[in-house]
C-alpha positions, 0 to 999 in steps of 0.5 A: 500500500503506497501512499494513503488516500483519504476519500471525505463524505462530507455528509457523514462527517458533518452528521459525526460532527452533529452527533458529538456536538450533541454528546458533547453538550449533553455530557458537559451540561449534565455531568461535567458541571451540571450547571449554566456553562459558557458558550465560548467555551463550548464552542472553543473546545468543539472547534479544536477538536474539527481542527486538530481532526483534519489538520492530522488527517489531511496535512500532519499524518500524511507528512509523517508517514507519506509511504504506509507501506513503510512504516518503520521506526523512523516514521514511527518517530515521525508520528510520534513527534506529530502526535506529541506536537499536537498535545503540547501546542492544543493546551498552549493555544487554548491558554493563549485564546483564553487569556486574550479572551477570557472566557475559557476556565483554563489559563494563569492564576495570576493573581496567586503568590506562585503562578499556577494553572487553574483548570476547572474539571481537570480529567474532562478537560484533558479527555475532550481537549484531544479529542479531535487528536483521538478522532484522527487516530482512529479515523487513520487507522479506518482509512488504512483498513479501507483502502487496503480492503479496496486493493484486496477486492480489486485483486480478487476481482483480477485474479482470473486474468493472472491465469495464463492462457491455458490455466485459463482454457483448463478451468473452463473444462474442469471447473464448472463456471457457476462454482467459481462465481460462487467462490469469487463471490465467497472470498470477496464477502469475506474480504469485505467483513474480515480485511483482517485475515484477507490474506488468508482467505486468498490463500484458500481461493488459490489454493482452489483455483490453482489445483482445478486450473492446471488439470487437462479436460478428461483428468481425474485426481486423487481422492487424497488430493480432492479431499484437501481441496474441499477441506480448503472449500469447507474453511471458506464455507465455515468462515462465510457462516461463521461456524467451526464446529457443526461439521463432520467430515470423514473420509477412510483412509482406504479411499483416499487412494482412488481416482476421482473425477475433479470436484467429486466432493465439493461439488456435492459441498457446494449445496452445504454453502447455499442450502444447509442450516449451520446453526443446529447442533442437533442436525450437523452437517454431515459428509462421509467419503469410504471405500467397500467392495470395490465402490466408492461411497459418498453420503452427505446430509444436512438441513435445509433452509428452504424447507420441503419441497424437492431438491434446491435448484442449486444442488440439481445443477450440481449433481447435474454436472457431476453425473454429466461427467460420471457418465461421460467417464463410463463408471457404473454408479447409482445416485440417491437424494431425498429430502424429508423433515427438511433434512436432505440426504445424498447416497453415491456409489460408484463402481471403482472396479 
């Protein structure tokens, strides 16, 4: 991240500002001296705060650090001098516009034997004197976070055209289009609720991507291949519904060394992400891949969102496309589904030979 754009709403600023002119009044008239206070000193502190605000944002910050990609011990001195800057000069010039004007209560006991400084309700002072200071910290740190939520975006949305061409031509063929829609879709939902762990999650989109990108149209994979794929499938999945611990996920150690066609699994997943309830501990989402008497077995269950009422057109485009390729394979296989209860079960055997 190069230098740092701040992009103003003007109307929602001045609706913030609105907003803590009222909070700020309400807490100096009723809890900070709950009594009559001057106006001048009201309108004095309010209009440091919208200073300090955008002299930090717009002119302070961006000199101390005009690289964010940097930020490094030197920058870090340099914010840390702005910022001590700021604390020392807001004080000194609230003192100087007081005693020019004398409407502020803070400012010089000239009157005492020693010179002093009188500051009425010292901890409130302090708190709502830098307030603005504190505002553009955090406002700082909101912006880095959009803007770096914005470059994320833009590179999952460009992530397809950095496949070479024959990436590009293989995934046509061996990734059904309406999947990686999806799992675009999913990554960039995620990236705009978690910028936090962005990374990750494209990690888990490559991983994906890659592996069904560089298979030939007719290629098969292993079990053990696919299986790690769709656990990579199922984080994304997790993660979007913000669960970890309603899913049982098997598979036999004696299947992963079969040969499968690619998105065997995650295809029949693919339903778990649009269509099941993750939230019921009693009805866990449930996936089992095993081997016995030279078949490979897939039974997959979950409850359902939409209710009875047949299979989700979703899932009936998925197993659509997985039989296509079944049939086309020439393996014999037998495919079950059924839905009662709002509970949706899928039974596959197929015939490894």
């Amino acid at each position: 991240m190069g230098e740092l754009k701040f992009r103003i709403n003007k109307a929602n600023h001045l609706a913030g500002w609105a907003a803590w002119a009222f909070f700020y009044w309400l807490y100096c008239y009723f809890v900070a001296l709950r009594e009559p206070f001057h106006w001048g000193d009201y309108f004095g502190f309010l209009t440091i705060h919208i200073v300090s605000f955008y002299l930090s944002v717009l002119i302070l910050f961006p000199f101390a650090n005009p690289q964010w990609n940097r930020f490094n011990l030197r920058t870090a001195l340099r914010m840390g001098g702005v910022v001590l800057a700021e604390v020392i000069a807001i004080p000194v010039l609230l003192s100087a516009v007081s005693a020019v004007m004398g409407t502020a209560d803070v400012g010089l006991d000239t009157d005492a034997d020693e010179v002093t400084v009188n500051i009425v309700n010292f901890l409130d002072q302090v708190v709502f004197l830098y307030a603005g200071v504190i505002f553009a910290l955090f406002y700082l740190k909101f912006a880095k976070v959009e803007q770096r939520r914005d470059e994320l975006e833009a590179e999952v949305e460009v992530l397809m055209i950095r496949l070479n061409d024959l990436q590009q031509a293989n995934l046509q063929q061996s990734l059904i289009p309406h999947l990686y829609a999806n799992l675009l879709r999913t990554v960039n939902e995620l990236v705009r609720a978690n910028p936090t762990k962005a990374a990750y999650y494209m990690h888990l989109f490559n991983q994906i991507v890659q592996f069904y990108a560089g298979l030939k149209p007719g290629d098969l994979v292993w079990m053990g291949d696919e299986e790690a794929i769709a656990r990579a499938f199922l984080k994304l999945i997790q993660a979007k519904h913000g669960v970890t611990d309603n899913l049982v996920f098997e598979v036999e150690e004696a299947a992963l060394g079969l040969t499968v066609i690619p998105m065997q699994v995650t295809l029949i997943m693919e339903n778990f992400d649009k269509y099941a309830v993750w939230d019921d501990p009693e009805h866990p989402v449930r996936f089992f891949v095993g081997y016995h008497m030279a078949h490979l077995v897939l039974i997959a269950t979950n409850k359902t969102l939409h209710g009875s009422g047949g299979m989700p057109l979703g899932t009936k485009k998925g197993i659509k496309g997985m039989t296509e390729a079944l049939d086309f394979l020439g393996r014999p296989y037998t495919l079950q589904t059924n839905e009662q209860d709002r509970v949706f079960r899928l039974y596959l055997l197929m015939d490894i030979g």
